[in-house]
N, C-alpha and C positions, 0 to 999 in steps of 0.2 A: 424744166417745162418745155415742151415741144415748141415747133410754129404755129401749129394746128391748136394749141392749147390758149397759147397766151394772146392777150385783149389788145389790139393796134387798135387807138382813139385816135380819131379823129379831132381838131380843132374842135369842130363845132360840138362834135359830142362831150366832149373835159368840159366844154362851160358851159352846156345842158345839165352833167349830172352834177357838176361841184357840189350847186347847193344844199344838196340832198345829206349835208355830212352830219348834221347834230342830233338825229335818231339813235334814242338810246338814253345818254347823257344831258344830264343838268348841271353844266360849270359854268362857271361865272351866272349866275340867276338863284333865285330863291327858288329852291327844291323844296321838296316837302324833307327831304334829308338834312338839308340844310338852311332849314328857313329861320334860325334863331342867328342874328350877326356876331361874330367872337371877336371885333374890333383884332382881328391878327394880322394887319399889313404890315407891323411892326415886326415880327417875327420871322414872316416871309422873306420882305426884304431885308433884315439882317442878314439869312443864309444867302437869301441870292447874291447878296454883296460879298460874303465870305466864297460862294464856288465861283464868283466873277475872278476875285483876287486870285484862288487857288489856279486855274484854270490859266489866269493872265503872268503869273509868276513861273510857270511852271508848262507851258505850251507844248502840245504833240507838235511837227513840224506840217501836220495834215490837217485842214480843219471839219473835216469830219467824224479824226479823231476826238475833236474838243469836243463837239455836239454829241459824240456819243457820251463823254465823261457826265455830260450835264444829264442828258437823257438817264442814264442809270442812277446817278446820283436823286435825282426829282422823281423818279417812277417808282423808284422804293420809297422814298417819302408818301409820297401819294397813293401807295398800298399800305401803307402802315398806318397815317391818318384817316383810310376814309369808314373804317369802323373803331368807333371807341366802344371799349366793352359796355357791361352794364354794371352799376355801379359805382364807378369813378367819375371824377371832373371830367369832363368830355376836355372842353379847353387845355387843362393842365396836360393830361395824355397825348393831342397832338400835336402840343410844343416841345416835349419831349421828343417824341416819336419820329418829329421832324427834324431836330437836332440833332438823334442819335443819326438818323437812317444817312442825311445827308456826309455827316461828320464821315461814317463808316465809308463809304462805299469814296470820299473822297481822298481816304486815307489812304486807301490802295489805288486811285488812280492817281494819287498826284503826290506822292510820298514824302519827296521832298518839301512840302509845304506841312509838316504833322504838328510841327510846335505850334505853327499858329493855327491849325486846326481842332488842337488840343484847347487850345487856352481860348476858341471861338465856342467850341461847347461848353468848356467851366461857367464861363459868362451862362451861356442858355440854360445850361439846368441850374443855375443859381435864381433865378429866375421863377423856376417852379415851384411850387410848395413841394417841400419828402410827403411821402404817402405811395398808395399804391397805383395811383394814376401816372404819378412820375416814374413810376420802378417797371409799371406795363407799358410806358411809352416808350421808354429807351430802349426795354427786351425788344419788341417790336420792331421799332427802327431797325437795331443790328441785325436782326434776323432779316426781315425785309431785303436789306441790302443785302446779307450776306449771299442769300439767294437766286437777288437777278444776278448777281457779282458771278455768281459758281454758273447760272444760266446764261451768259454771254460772253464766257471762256471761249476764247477761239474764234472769235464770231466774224474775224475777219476784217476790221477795223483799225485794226493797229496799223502804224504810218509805215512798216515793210509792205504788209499786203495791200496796204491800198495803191502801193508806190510798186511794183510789181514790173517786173520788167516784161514791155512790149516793144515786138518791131511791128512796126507801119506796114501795109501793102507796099507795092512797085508805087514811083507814083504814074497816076493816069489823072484825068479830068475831075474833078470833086471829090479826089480822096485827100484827107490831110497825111501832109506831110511838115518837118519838123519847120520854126517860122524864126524869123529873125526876130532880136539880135543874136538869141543865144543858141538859136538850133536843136533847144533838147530833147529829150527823149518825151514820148506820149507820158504824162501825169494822171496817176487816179484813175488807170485801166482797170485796177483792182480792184476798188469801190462794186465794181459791178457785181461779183463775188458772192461778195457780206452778206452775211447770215441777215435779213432786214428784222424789226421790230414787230409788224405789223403786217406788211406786204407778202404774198404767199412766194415770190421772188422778184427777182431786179427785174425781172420782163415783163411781169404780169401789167403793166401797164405803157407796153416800148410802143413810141409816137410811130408815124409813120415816115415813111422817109422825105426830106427834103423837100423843095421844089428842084424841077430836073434844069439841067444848065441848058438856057435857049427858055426857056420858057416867061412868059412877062412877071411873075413873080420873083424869077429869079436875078430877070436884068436889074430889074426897081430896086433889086437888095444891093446888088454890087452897085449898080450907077449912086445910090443916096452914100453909103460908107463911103465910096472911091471921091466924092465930094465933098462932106460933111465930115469923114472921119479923117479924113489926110494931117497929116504933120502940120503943114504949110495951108490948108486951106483958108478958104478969104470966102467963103460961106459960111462958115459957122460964127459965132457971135462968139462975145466973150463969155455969156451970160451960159452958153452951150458950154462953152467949154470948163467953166465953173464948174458945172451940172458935173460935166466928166469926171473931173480931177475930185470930186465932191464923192462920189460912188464908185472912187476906182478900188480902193480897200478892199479888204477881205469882209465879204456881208456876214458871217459870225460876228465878226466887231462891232461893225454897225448896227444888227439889230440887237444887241444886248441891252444898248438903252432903251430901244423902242419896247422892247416886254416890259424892261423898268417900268415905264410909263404905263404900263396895261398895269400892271400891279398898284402902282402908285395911288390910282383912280380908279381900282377895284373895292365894289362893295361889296362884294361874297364874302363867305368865310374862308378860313383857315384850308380848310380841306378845297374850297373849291378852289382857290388863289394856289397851291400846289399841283394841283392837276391841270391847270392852265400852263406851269411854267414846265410839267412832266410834257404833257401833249405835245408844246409847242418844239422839243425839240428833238422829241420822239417821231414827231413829223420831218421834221428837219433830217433827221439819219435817212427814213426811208427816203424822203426826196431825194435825197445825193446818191443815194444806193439808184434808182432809178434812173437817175439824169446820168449816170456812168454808162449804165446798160445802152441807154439810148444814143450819149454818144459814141460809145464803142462798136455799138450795132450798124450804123450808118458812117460812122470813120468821114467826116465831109470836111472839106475844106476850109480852112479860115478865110475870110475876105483880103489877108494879105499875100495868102498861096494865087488868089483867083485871080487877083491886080495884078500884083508884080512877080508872080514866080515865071518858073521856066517850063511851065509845063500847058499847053495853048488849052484853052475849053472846046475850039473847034465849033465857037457861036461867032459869027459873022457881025456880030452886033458886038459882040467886044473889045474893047479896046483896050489893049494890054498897056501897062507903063511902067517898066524895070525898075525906073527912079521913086515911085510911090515908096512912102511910109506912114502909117497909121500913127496917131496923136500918142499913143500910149504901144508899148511894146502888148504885144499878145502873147496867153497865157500858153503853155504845152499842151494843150490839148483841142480834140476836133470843137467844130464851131456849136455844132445844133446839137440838144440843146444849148441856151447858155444857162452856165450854174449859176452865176449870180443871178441873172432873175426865176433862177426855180427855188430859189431862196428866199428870195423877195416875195414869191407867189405862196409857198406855202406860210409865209410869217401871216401874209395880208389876208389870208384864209382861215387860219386859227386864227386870228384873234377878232374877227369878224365875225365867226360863228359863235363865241365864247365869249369876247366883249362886246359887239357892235363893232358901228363906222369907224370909232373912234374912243378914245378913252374918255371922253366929256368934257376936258379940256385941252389948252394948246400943251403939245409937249416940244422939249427943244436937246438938236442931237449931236456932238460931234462926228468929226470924219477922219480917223487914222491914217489919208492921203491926203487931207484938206489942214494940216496942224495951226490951230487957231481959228477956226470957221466953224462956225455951227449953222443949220435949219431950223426953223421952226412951222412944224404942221399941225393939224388940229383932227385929222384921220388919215384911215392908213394908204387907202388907193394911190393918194398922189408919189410916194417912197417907191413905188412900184410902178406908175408911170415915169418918175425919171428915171429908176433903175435904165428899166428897155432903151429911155435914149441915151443914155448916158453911152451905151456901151457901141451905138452905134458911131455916136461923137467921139466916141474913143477911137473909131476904126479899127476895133477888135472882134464886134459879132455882127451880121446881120440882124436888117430889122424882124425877120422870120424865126430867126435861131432864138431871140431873145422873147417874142411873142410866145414860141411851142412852150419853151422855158416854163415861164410863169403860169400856164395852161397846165402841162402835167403835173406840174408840181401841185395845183389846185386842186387835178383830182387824185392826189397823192394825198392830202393832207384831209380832202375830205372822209380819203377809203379811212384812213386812222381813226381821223373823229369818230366813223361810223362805228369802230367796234372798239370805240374807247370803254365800254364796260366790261368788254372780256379783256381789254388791256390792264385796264386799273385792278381788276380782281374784287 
């Protein structure tokens, strides 16, 4: 896609059009498709519990990889379930069809996991009545997968091409370059690439560039991090710094309990509870496919390049200090967006549009950086307001970088919603 071609939003425009995502689609709601209840959370969440373990046993080193595993894994499910012929048990065919499609499509991403993915479908179709609703659900399923499986061959995702070797510009004034402790090489340059799900490319929605160095937006992001996010700082609170350590993880980990929880306290059926868990992370791939383009299109500097590197911004308002370090080392790659909260943005987006505010009750969540701490929220907004400071508190993103974040990812995740009925088939 040219420059001429693709769509630079603005801030204020992402959260003008977000809302506009659920045209088209009846998930999570009584459709006139779905208006009889099939009591299926029990089904759902067994699989999802089985591609959690698969997934968690068996990890790409990329987490875009894993969200793509899920995504293919759930999107066949959710093409397979959401017509049952005429005829048959509707129920029994898409407890199969979910079995099968999942079963398949995780056999080949996650291979090493087969025995137990073998003896997780014995259980489900044991479950069913034989007949032919069971025997059209399973064809389905494997077929389903087989074919997003053959349709997203190559597609750019796997942990070489995401991981793809890049060199940096020279450095100059707000460009990133590599950050202590470890110096390494840019991560997830690749990402940008990827064939998306949804998205017509990784650009079609690239933010715009930064705030310029000198400018008052730009001092307000360094002065708050170079304060708040320092090692040693005596501004932040413990309760901040909680916050940090609490959302430093990998947000694949972390939101996998929070869709639990959508699931858990979903009254849809069968079919819509699968298109929820397809969506959300069908959403999730393009997000990250996105949020690579945009930071590789802008290359800006981390908050620990702009404090303490060696290289001056040439704003008279800055005050340099070699000695600065951030509460948390900083990841390889440029600052805007940040990934974690275009993460955060698009989970708080699906399941907003699909569940509401909130799942109806309190849900409660560990933190793969916090071991032995859990949260408990009762909707999803606030996950996504600590997100953004968390990462400030950390001294790893601006407060700007973490804002655009959650912004394009919003209206990332509503462009999907919007043509989730050509997506589901």
């Amino acid at each position: 896609m040219s420059s001429t071609d693709q769509t630079s939003i603005s801030r204020r425009a992402i959260l003008a059009a977000a809302p506009v995502a659920a045209t088209g689609i009846a998930v999570g709601s009584a459709s006139a498709a779905s208006a009889a209840p099939e009591s299926a959370s029990a089904a759902v969440l067994t699989w999802f519990d089985v591609t959690n373990d698969a997934v968690t046993a068996a990890p790409a080193p990329t987490q875009v990889t894993n969200s793509r595993t899920w995504a293919i894994a759930w999107l066949a499910a959710a093409r397979a379930v959401r017509r049952a012929p005429h005829g048959v048990n509707a129920r029994h065919y898409r407890e199969a069809a979910l079995a099968a499609a999942v079963h398949r499509a995780l056999s080949a991403l996650a291979p090493t996991q087969q025995t137990v993915l073998d003896a997780a479908l014995a259980d489900a179709l044991a479950a069913v009545p034989e007949g032919s609703a069971k025997r059209k659900g399973v064809a389905a399923g494997n077929a389903r997968a087989d074919a997003l499986l053959a349709e997203r061959q190559g597609d750019g995702l796997d942990p070489a091409s995401v991981n793809v070797a890049w060199t940096p510009p020279a450095p100059a004034p707000g460009i990133w370059q590599p950050t202590p402790t470890a110096f390494g090489p840019g991560l997830q340059a690749g990402t940008r690439n990827a064939v998306p799900f949804v998205l017509e490319s990784g650009d079609q929605f690239r933010l715009e560039a930064p705030p310029a160095i000198g400018t008052p937006q730009y001092r307000a992001d360094i002065e708050e991090v170079q304060v708040y996010g320092a090692l040693d700082s005596t501004a932040r609170t413990q309760e901040q710094t909680d916050t940090a350590q609490f959302w430093l993880g990998s947000s694949f980990v972390l939101y996998n309990p929070v869709l639990r929880a959508a699931l858990e306290h979903h009254s849809g059926s069968l079919r819509d509870q699968v298109e929820l868990v397809a969506l959300f992370h069908v959403a999730s791939v393009d997000t990250q496919i996105a949020t690579s383009d945009s930071k590789y299109a802008h290359v800006w500097w981390r908050p620990v390049t702009a404090i303490a590197g060696a290289v001056e911004d040439g704003d008279p308002a800055t005050i340099q200090d070699p000695d600065w370090a951030p509460l948390h080392n900083t990841p390889s790659h440029p600052d805007y967006p940040s990934g974690h909260n275009t993460y955060s943005g698009s989970a708080e987006e699906v399941l907003t549009q699909l569940v509401g505010d909130g799942p109806g009750a309190p849900f409660t969540i560990p933190s793969p950086s916090a071991p032995g701490v859990t949260r408990t929220y009762t909707t999803w907004h606030p996950l996504t307001t600590e997100n953004v400071d968390a990462r400030v508190w950390s001294g790893i993103h601006s407060r700007t970088a973490d804002l655009a974040g959650v912004e394009l990812s919003r209206i990332v995740a509503a462009h999907v919603l919007s043509r989730a009925g050509d997506l589901l088939g």
